[in-house]
C-alpha positions as CSV (number, residue, x, y, z in Angstrom):
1,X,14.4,-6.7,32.6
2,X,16.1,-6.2,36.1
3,X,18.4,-3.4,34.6
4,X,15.3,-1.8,33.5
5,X,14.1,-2.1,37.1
6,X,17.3,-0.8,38.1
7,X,16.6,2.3,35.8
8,X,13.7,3.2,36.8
9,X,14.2,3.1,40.5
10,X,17.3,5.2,40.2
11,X,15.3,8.7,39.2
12,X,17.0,12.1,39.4
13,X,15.5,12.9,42.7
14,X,17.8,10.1,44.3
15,X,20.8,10.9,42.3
16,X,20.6,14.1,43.7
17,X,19.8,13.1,47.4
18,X,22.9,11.1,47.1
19,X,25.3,13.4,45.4
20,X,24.2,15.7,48.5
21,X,24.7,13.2,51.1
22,X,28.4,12.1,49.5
23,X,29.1,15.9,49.4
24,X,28.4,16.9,52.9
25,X,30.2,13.9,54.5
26,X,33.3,14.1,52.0
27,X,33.3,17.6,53.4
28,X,32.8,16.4,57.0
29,X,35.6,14.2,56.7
30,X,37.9,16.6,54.9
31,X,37.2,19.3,57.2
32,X,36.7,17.7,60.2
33,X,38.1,20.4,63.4
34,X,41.0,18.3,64.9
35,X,41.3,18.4,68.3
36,X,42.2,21.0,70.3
37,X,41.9,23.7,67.6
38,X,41.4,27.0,68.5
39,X,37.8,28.3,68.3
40,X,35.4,29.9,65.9
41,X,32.3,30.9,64.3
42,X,30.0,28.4,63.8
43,X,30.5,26.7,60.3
44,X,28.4,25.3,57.8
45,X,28.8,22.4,55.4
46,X,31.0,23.4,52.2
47,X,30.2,26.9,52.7
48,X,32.5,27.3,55.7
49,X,31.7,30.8,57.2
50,X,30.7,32.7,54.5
51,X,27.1,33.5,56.0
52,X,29.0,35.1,58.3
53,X,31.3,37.3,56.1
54,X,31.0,40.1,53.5
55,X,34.2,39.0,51.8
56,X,34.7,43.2,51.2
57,X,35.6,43.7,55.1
58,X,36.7,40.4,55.8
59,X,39.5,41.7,57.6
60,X,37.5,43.9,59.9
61,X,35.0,41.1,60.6
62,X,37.9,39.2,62.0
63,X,38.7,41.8,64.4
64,X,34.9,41.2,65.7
65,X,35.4,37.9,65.7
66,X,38.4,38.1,67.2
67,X,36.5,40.0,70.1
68,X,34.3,36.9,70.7
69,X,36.4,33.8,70.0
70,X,40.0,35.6,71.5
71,X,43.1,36.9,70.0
72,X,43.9,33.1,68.2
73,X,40.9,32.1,66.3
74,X,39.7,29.8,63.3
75,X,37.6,30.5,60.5
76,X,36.7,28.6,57.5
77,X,36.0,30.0,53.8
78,X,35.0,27.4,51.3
79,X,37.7,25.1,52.6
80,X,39.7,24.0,55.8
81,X,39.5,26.2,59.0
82,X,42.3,28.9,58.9
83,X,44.2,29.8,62.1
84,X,44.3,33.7,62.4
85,X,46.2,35.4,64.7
86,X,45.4,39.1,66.2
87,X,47.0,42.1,67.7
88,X,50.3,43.1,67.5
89,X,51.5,41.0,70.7
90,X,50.4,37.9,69.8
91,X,51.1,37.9,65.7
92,X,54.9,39.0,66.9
93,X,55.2,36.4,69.2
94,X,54.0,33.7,67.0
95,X,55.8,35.1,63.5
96,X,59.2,35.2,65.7
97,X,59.3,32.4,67.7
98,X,58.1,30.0,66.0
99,X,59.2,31.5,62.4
100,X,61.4,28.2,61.3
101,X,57.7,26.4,61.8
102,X,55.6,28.8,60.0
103,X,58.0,29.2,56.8
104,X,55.9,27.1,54.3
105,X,53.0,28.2,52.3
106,X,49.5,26.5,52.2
107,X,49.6,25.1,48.9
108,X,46.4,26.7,47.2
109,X,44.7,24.8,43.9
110,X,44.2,27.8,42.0
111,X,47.7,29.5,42.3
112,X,48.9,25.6,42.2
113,X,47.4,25.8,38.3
114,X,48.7,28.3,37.8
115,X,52.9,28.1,38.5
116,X,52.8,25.2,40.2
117,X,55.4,25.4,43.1
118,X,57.4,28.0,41.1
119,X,58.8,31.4,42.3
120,X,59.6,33.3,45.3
121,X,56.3,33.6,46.5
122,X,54.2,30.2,47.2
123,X,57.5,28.4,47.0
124,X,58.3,26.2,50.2
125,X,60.8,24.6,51.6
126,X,64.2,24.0,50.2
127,X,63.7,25.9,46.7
128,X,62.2,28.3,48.6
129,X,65.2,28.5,50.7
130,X,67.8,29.1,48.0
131,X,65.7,31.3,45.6
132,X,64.9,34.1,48.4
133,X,68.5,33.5,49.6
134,X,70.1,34.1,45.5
135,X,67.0,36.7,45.0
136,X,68.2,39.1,47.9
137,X,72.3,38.8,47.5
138,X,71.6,39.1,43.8
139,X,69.6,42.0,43.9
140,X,71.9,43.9,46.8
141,X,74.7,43.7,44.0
142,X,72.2,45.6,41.9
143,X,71.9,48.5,44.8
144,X,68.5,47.0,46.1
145,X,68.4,48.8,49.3
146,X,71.1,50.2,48.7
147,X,72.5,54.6,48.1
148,X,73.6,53.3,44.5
149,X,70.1,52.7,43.5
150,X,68.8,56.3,44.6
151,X,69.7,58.0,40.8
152,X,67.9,55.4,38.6
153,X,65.0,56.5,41.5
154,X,65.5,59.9,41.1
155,X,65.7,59.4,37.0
156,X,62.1,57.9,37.5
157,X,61.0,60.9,39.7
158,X,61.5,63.3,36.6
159,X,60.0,61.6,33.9
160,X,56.7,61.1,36.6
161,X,56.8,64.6,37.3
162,X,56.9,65.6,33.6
163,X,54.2,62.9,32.9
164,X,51.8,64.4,35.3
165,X,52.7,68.1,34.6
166,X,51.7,67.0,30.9
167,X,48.1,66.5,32.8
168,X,48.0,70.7,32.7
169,X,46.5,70.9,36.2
170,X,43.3,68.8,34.4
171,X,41.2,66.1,36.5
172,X,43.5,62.3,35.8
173,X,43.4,59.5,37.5
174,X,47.0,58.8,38.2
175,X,47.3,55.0,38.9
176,X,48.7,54.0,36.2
177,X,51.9,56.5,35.7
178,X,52.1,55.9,39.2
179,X,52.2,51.7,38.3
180,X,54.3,52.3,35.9
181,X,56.9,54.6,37.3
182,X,57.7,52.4,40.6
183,X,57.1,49.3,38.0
184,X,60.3,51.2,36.2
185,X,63.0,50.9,39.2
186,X,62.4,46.8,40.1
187,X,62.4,46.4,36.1
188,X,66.0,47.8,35.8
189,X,66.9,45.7,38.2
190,X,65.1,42.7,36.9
191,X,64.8,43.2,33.2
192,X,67.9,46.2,32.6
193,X,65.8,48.5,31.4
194,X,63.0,50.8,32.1
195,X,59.6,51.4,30.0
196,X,58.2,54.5,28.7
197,X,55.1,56.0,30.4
198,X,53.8,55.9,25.8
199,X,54.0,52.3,25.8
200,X,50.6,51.1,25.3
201,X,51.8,47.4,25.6
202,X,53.3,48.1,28.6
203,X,50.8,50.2,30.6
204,X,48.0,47.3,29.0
205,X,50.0,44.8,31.0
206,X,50.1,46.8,34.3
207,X,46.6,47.5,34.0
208,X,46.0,43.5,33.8
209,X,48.1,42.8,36.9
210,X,45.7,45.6,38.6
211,X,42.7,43.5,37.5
212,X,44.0,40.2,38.3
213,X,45.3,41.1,41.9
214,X,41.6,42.1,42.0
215,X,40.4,39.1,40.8
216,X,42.8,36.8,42.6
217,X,41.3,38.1,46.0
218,X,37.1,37.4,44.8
219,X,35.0,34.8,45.6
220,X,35.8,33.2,42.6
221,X,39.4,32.3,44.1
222,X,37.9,30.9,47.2
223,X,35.5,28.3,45.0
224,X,37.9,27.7,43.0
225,X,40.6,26.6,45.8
226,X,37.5,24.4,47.1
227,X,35.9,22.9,44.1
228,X,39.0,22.8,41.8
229,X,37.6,19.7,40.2
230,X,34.5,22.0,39.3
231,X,35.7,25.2,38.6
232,X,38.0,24.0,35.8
233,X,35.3,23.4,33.5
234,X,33.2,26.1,34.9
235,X,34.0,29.5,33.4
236,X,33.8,32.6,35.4
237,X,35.7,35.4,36.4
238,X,38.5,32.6,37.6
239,X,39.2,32.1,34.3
240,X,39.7,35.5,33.0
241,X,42.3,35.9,36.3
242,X,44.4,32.7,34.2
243,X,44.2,34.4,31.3
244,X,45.1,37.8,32.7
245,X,48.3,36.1,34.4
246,X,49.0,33.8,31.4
247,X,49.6,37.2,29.0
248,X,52.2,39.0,32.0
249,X,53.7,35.9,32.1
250,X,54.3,35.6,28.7
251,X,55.9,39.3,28.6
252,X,58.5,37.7,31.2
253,X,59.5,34.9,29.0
254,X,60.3,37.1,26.1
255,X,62.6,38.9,28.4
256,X,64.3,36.0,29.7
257,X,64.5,34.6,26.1
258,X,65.8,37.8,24.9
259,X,68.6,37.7,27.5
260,X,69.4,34.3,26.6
261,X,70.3,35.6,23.0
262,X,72.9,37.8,23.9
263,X,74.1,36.6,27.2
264,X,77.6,37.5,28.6
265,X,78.8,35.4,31.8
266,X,81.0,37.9,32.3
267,X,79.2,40.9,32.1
268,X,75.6,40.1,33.8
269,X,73.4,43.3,33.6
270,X,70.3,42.3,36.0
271,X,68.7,39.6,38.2
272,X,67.7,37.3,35.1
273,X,71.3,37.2,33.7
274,X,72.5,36.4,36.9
275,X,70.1,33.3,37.3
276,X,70.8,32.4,33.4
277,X,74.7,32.2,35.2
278,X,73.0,30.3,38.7
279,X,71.9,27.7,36.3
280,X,75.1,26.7,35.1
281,X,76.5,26.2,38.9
282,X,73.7,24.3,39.8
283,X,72.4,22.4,37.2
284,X,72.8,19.4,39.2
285,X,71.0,21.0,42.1
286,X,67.5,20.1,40.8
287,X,65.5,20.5,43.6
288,X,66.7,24.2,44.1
289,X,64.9,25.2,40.9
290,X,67.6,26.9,38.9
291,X,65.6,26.5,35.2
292,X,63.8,28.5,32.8
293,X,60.1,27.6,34.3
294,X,61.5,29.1,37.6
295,X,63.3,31.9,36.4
296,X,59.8,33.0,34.2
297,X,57.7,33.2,37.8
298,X,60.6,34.4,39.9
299,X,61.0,37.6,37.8
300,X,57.5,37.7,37.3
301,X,57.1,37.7,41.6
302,X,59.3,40.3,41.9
303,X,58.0,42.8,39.3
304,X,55.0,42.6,40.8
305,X,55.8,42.5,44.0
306,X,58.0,45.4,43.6
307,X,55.0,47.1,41.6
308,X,51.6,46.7,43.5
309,X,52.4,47.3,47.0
310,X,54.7,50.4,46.2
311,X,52.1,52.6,43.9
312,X,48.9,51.6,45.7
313,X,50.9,53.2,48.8
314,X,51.2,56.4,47.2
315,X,48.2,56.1,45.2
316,X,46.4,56.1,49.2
317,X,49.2,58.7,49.8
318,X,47.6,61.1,46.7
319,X,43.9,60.4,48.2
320,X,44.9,61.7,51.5
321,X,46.8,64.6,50.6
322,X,43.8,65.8,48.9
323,X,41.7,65.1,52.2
324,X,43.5,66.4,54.2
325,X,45.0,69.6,52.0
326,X,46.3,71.4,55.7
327,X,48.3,67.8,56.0
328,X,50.0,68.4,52.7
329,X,50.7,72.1,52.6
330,X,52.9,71.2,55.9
331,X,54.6,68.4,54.1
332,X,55.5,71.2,51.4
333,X,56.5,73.6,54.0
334,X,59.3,70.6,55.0
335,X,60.3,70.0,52.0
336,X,60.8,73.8,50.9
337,X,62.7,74.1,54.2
338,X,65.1,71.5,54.1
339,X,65.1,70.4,50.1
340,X,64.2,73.8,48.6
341,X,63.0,73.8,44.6
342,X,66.7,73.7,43.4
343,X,67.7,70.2,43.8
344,X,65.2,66.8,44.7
345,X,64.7,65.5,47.7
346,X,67.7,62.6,48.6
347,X,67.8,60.4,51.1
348,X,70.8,62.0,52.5
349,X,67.5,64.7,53.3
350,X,65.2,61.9,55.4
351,X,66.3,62.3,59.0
352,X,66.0,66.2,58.5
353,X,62.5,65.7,57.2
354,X,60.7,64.0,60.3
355,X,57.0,65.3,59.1
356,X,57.3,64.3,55.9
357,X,58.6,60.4,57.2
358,X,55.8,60.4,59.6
359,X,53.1,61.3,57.2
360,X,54.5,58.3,54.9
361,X,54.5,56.0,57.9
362,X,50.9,56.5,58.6
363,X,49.9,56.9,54.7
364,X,51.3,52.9,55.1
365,X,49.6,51.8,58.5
366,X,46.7,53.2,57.7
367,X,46.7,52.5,54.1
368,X,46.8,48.8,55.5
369,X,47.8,47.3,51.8
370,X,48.1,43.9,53.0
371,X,45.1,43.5,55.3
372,X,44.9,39.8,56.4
373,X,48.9,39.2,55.2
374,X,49.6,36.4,52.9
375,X,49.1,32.9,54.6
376,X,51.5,30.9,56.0
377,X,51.8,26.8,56.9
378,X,52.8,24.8,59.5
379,X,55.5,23.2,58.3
380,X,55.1,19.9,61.3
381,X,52.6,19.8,63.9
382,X,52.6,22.8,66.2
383,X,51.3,24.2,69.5
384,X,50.5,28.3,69.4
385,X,49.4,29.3,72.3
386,X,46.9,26.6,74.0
387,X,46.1,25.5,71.1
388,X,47.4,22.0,68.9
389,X,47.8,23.0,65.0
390,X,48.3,20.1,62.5
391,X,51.1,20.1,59.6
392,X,50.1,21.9,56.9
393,X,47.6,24.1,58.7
394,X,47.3,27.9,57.0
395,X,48.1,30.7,59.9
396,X,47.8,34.1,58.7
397,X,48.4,37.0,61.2
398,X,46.3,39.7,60.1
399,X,48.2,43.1,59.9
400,X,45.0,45.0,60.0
401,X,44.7,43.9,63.9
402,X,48.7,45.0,64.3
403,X,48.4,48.7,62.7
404,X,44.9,49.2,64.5
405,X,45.6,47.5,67.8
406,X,44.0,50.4,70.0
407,X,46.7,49.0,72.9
408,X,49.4,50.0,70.7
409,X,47.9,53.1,69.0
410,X,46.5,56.6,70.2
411,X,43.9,57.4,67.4
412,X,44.2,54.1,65.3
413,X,41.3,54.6,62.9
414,X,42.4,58.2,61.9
415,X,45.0,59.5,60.0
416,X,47.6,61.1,62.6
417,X,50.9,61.7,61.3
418,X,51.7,62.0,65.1
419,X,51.6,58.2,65.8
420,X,55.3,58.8,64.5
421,X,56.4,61.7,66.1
422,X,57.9,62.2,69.5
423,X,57.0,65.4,71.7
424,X,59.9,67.0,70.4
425,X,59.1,66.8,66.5
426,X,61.2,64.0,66.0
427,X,60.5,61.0,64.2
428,X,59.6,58.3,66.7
429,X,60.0,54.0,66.2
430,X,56.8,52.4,66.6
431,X,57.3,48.6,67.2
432,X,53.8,47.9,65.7
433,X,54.3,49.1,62.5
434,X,54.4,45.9,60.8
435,X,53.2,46.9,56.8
436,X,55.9,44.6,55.4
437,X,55.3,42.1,58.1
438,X,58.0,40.4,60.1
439,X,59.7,36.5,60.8
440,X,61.4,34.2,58.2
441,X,58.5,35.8,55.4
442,X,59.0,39.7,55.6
443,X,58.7,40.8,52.5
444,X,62.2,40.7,50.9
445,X,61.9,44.6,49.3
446,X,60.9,46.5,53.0
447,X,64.4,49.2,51.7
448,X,63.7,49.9,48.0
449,X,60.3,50.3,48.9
450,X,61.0,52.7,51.9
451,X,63.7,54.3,49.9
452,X,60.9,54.7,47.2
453,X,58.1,55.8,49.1
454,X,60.2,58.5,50.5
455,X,61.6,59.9,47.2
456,X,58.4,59.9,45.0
457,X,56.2,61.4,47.8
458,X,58.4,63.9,48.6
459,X,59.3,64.5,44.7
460,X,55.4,64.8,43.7
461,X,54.6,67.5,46.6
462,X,58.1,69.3,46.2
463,X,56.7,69.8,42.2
464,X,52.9,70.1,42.1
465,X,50.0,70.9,44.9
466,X,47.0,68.2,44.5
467,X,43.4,68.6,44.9
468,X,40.0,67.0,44.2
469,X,38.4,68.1,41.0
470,X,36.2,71.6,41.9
471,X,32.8,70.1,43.6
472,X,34.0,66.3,44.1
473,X,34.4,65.3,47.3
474,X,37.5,62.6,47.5
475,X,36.3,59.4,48.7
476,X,37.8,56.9,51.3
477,X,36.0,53.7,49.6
478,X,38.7,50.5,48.8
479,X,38.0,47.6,46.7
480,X,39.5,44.7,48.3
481,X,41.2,41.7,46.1
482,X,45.1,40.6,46.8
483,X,45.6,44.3,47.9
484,X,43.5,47.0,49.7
485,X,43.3,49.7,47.0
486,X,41.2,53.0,46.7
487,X,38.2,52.8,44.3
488,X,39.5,54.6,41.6
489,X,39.8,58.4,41.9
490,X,40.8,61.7,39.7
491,X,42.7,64.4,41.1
492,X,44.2,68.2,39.8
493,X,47.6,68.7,40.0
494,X,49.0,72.0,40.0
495,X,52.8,73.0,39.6
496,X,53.8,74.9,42.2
């Protein structure tokens, strides 16, 4: 009779009043701002500061806040307060001097799922350590940054400039032959061989790295890394990101399988034979992470790493060559100068070609691929600045704050090849030209990807002139996710 009682005194209505109640003060516990913290918006319960955002300029909204709250901030979304840093001055300071203490990554529930505290990427600490160290002297054996490299990039030139003169001057989108072509050079190093631009498997699989890079920077993420408990049994678009990831990584294990068929010690042809050879040495070594798992997601971070940021460069490159068609025809003057039509561009050609270099330059700063940079955590309590930040804390300095900073830059919010070039035409060092970041996490491939960016762009306007289709009008829009990439866009290209 009392548990009947009991029943009927517990209704719905205070189930749900409760569940609230437990909710907001697990949150107020979790969340709590420690002391001393740097400022910020005003936060609400579980929701953080998204009443404040639109998560599509998220990075320029921190510049305003950034105006309010000063140049090291905190801001929360859907989980604990963030530490941002802005403007060049203070994001160098920070990134260097205190680089050893900011070497970690936050670990983040819905990447966590996903690899665990695999790769090169969200690795921390001591695997961290020896798989960026084996990754980089591995790869510089290869030619990574290296002259060596420069004819498997050129090899890659022609089959893109016969793939888009295939396009007969007609309106294409060319994303994916550019994905696929600057996929082509980290796969040789990676895989040993290269993929043709008419393998449907192949493109399909770039095309779902494109959607889940999207994906991986939605909403969805951000619930996700706060209610993980929730969102795995919820479906959603968080779920199709899984899946997305789950089939590339799939294509890397039957590579690395394949190489453990017919591996030769003696003979290693790439980066995953090499690590098939690490394993051996160090199969003591546990904690450094020398095993198949590991060797799956560390191939996988580098293909893709040596993939998205690359194209979506010159895919922004493209867009403004057709904006700005006065821009481009003076790039082509360069290049006719100094390269001719007999030969391709080489590197050997760079330092004669300061237009062209300067015009890539600002096609990256203001391209700004990696707007809010990847996040970074404290590895032990901390003080930056005034301010005291706890262990474990995520600091990101946001990169869109460094390559606008209107100290540092003349026109920063237009495209001016002339932020890198001195009064005599020459090309000019900017110290704030952070795209691949800087400290103890700049990204690892900064030279192939210069050495790329140089050679493509200068390849595609040596061979063709580009334009928008007749009576479309090319647009600057961006869809933000992992990456700041143009909304997709068609272009004419026309052989010159």
């Amino acid at each position: 009779m009392d548990l009947l009682r009991l029943y009927e005194w517990i209704d719905i209505k205070t189930i749900l009043l409760f569940s609230c109640v437990f909710l907001l003060l697990a949150d107020y516990i979790q969340n709590k701002t420690p002391k001393n913290f740097p400022p910020g918006p005003w936060s609400l319960p579980i929701i953080g500061d998204l009443h404040h955002i639109d998560h599509n300029k998220i990075h320029l909204q921190v510049a305003k806040f950034a105006e309010k709250y000063g140049d090291i901030l905190s801001i929360r979304f859907l989980g604990p307060r963030i530490v941002m840093l802005n403007g060049y001055k203070r994001v160098k300071e920070v990134y260097l001097q205190q680089g050893d203490n900011l070497a970690d990554r936050p670990v983040l529930p819905m990447i966590y799922d996903m690899v665990e505290d695999k790769g090169l990427v969200g690795a921390s600490g001591y695997k961290w350590k020896h798989q960026r160290r084996f990754a980089l002297s591995t790869l510089r054996n290869f030619g990574l940054g290296k002259k060596s490299l420069e004819p498997s990039i050129h090899l890659e030139c022609c089959f893109l400039n016969e793939a888009i003169s295939s396009e007969n001057g007609r309106p294409f989108n060319p994303q994916i032959l550019l994905n696929n072509a600057v996929s082509n050079v980290i796969c040789v190093l990676v895989f040993g061989n290269r993929f043709e631009y008419s393998d449907n498997d192949f493109q399909s699989m770039l095309k779902n790295i494109n959607e889940a890079m999207y994906l991986d920077g939605s909403v969805w993420a951000q619930l996700y890394n706060m209610f993980p408990w929730l969102m795995r049994q919820m479906s959603g678009p968080h779920k199709k990101s899984f899946a997305l990831w789950q089939k590339v990584i799939d294509f890397v294990r039957e590579k690395v399988n394949a190489h453990r068929v017919d591996y030769d010690p003696s003979n290693p042809r790439d980066y995953i034979d090499c690590f098939l050879a690490e394993m051996e040495k160090l199969k003591d070594d546990t904690a450094a992470g020398f095993d198949v798992e590991n060797l799956c997601i560390c191939a996988l971070d580098l293909f893709v790493a040596g993939t998205e940021t690359t194209s979506t460069t010159l895919y922004w490159g493209l867009l403004y060559m057709i904006k700005y068609p006065e821009i481009q025809a003076k790039v082509q003057e360069e290049i006719d100068c100094v390269v001719g039509g007999s030969r391709q561009p080489s590197l050997s050609d760079r330092d004669n070609m300061p237009y062209t270099n300067a015009v890539i330059h600002e096609i990256q700063r203001i391209g700004n691929i990696a707007p809010l940079n990847l996040p970074r955590a404290t590895v032990e309590d901390t003080q930056i600045g005034k301010y005291s930040i706890p262990k474990g804390t995520a600091v990101i300095g946001s990169l869109t704050s460094v390559l606008f900073d209107e100290s540092e830059w003349e026109t920063p919010h237009s495209f001016n090849p002339g932020h890198f070039l001195d009064a005599e035409g020459k090309i000019r060092k900017r110290d704030a030209f952070l795209p691949f970041s800087l400290g103890k996490r700049v990204c690892p491939g900064e030279q192939l990807a210069r050495m790329e960016l140089f050679l493509f762009f200068s390849s595609l306007l040596q061979r063709f002139t580009f334009s928008s289709p007749a009576g479309v009008e090319p647009s600057m829009d961006y869809r933000l996710g992992t990456t700041r990439c143009p909304q997709p866009y068609k272009l004419c290209a026309v052989r010159r």
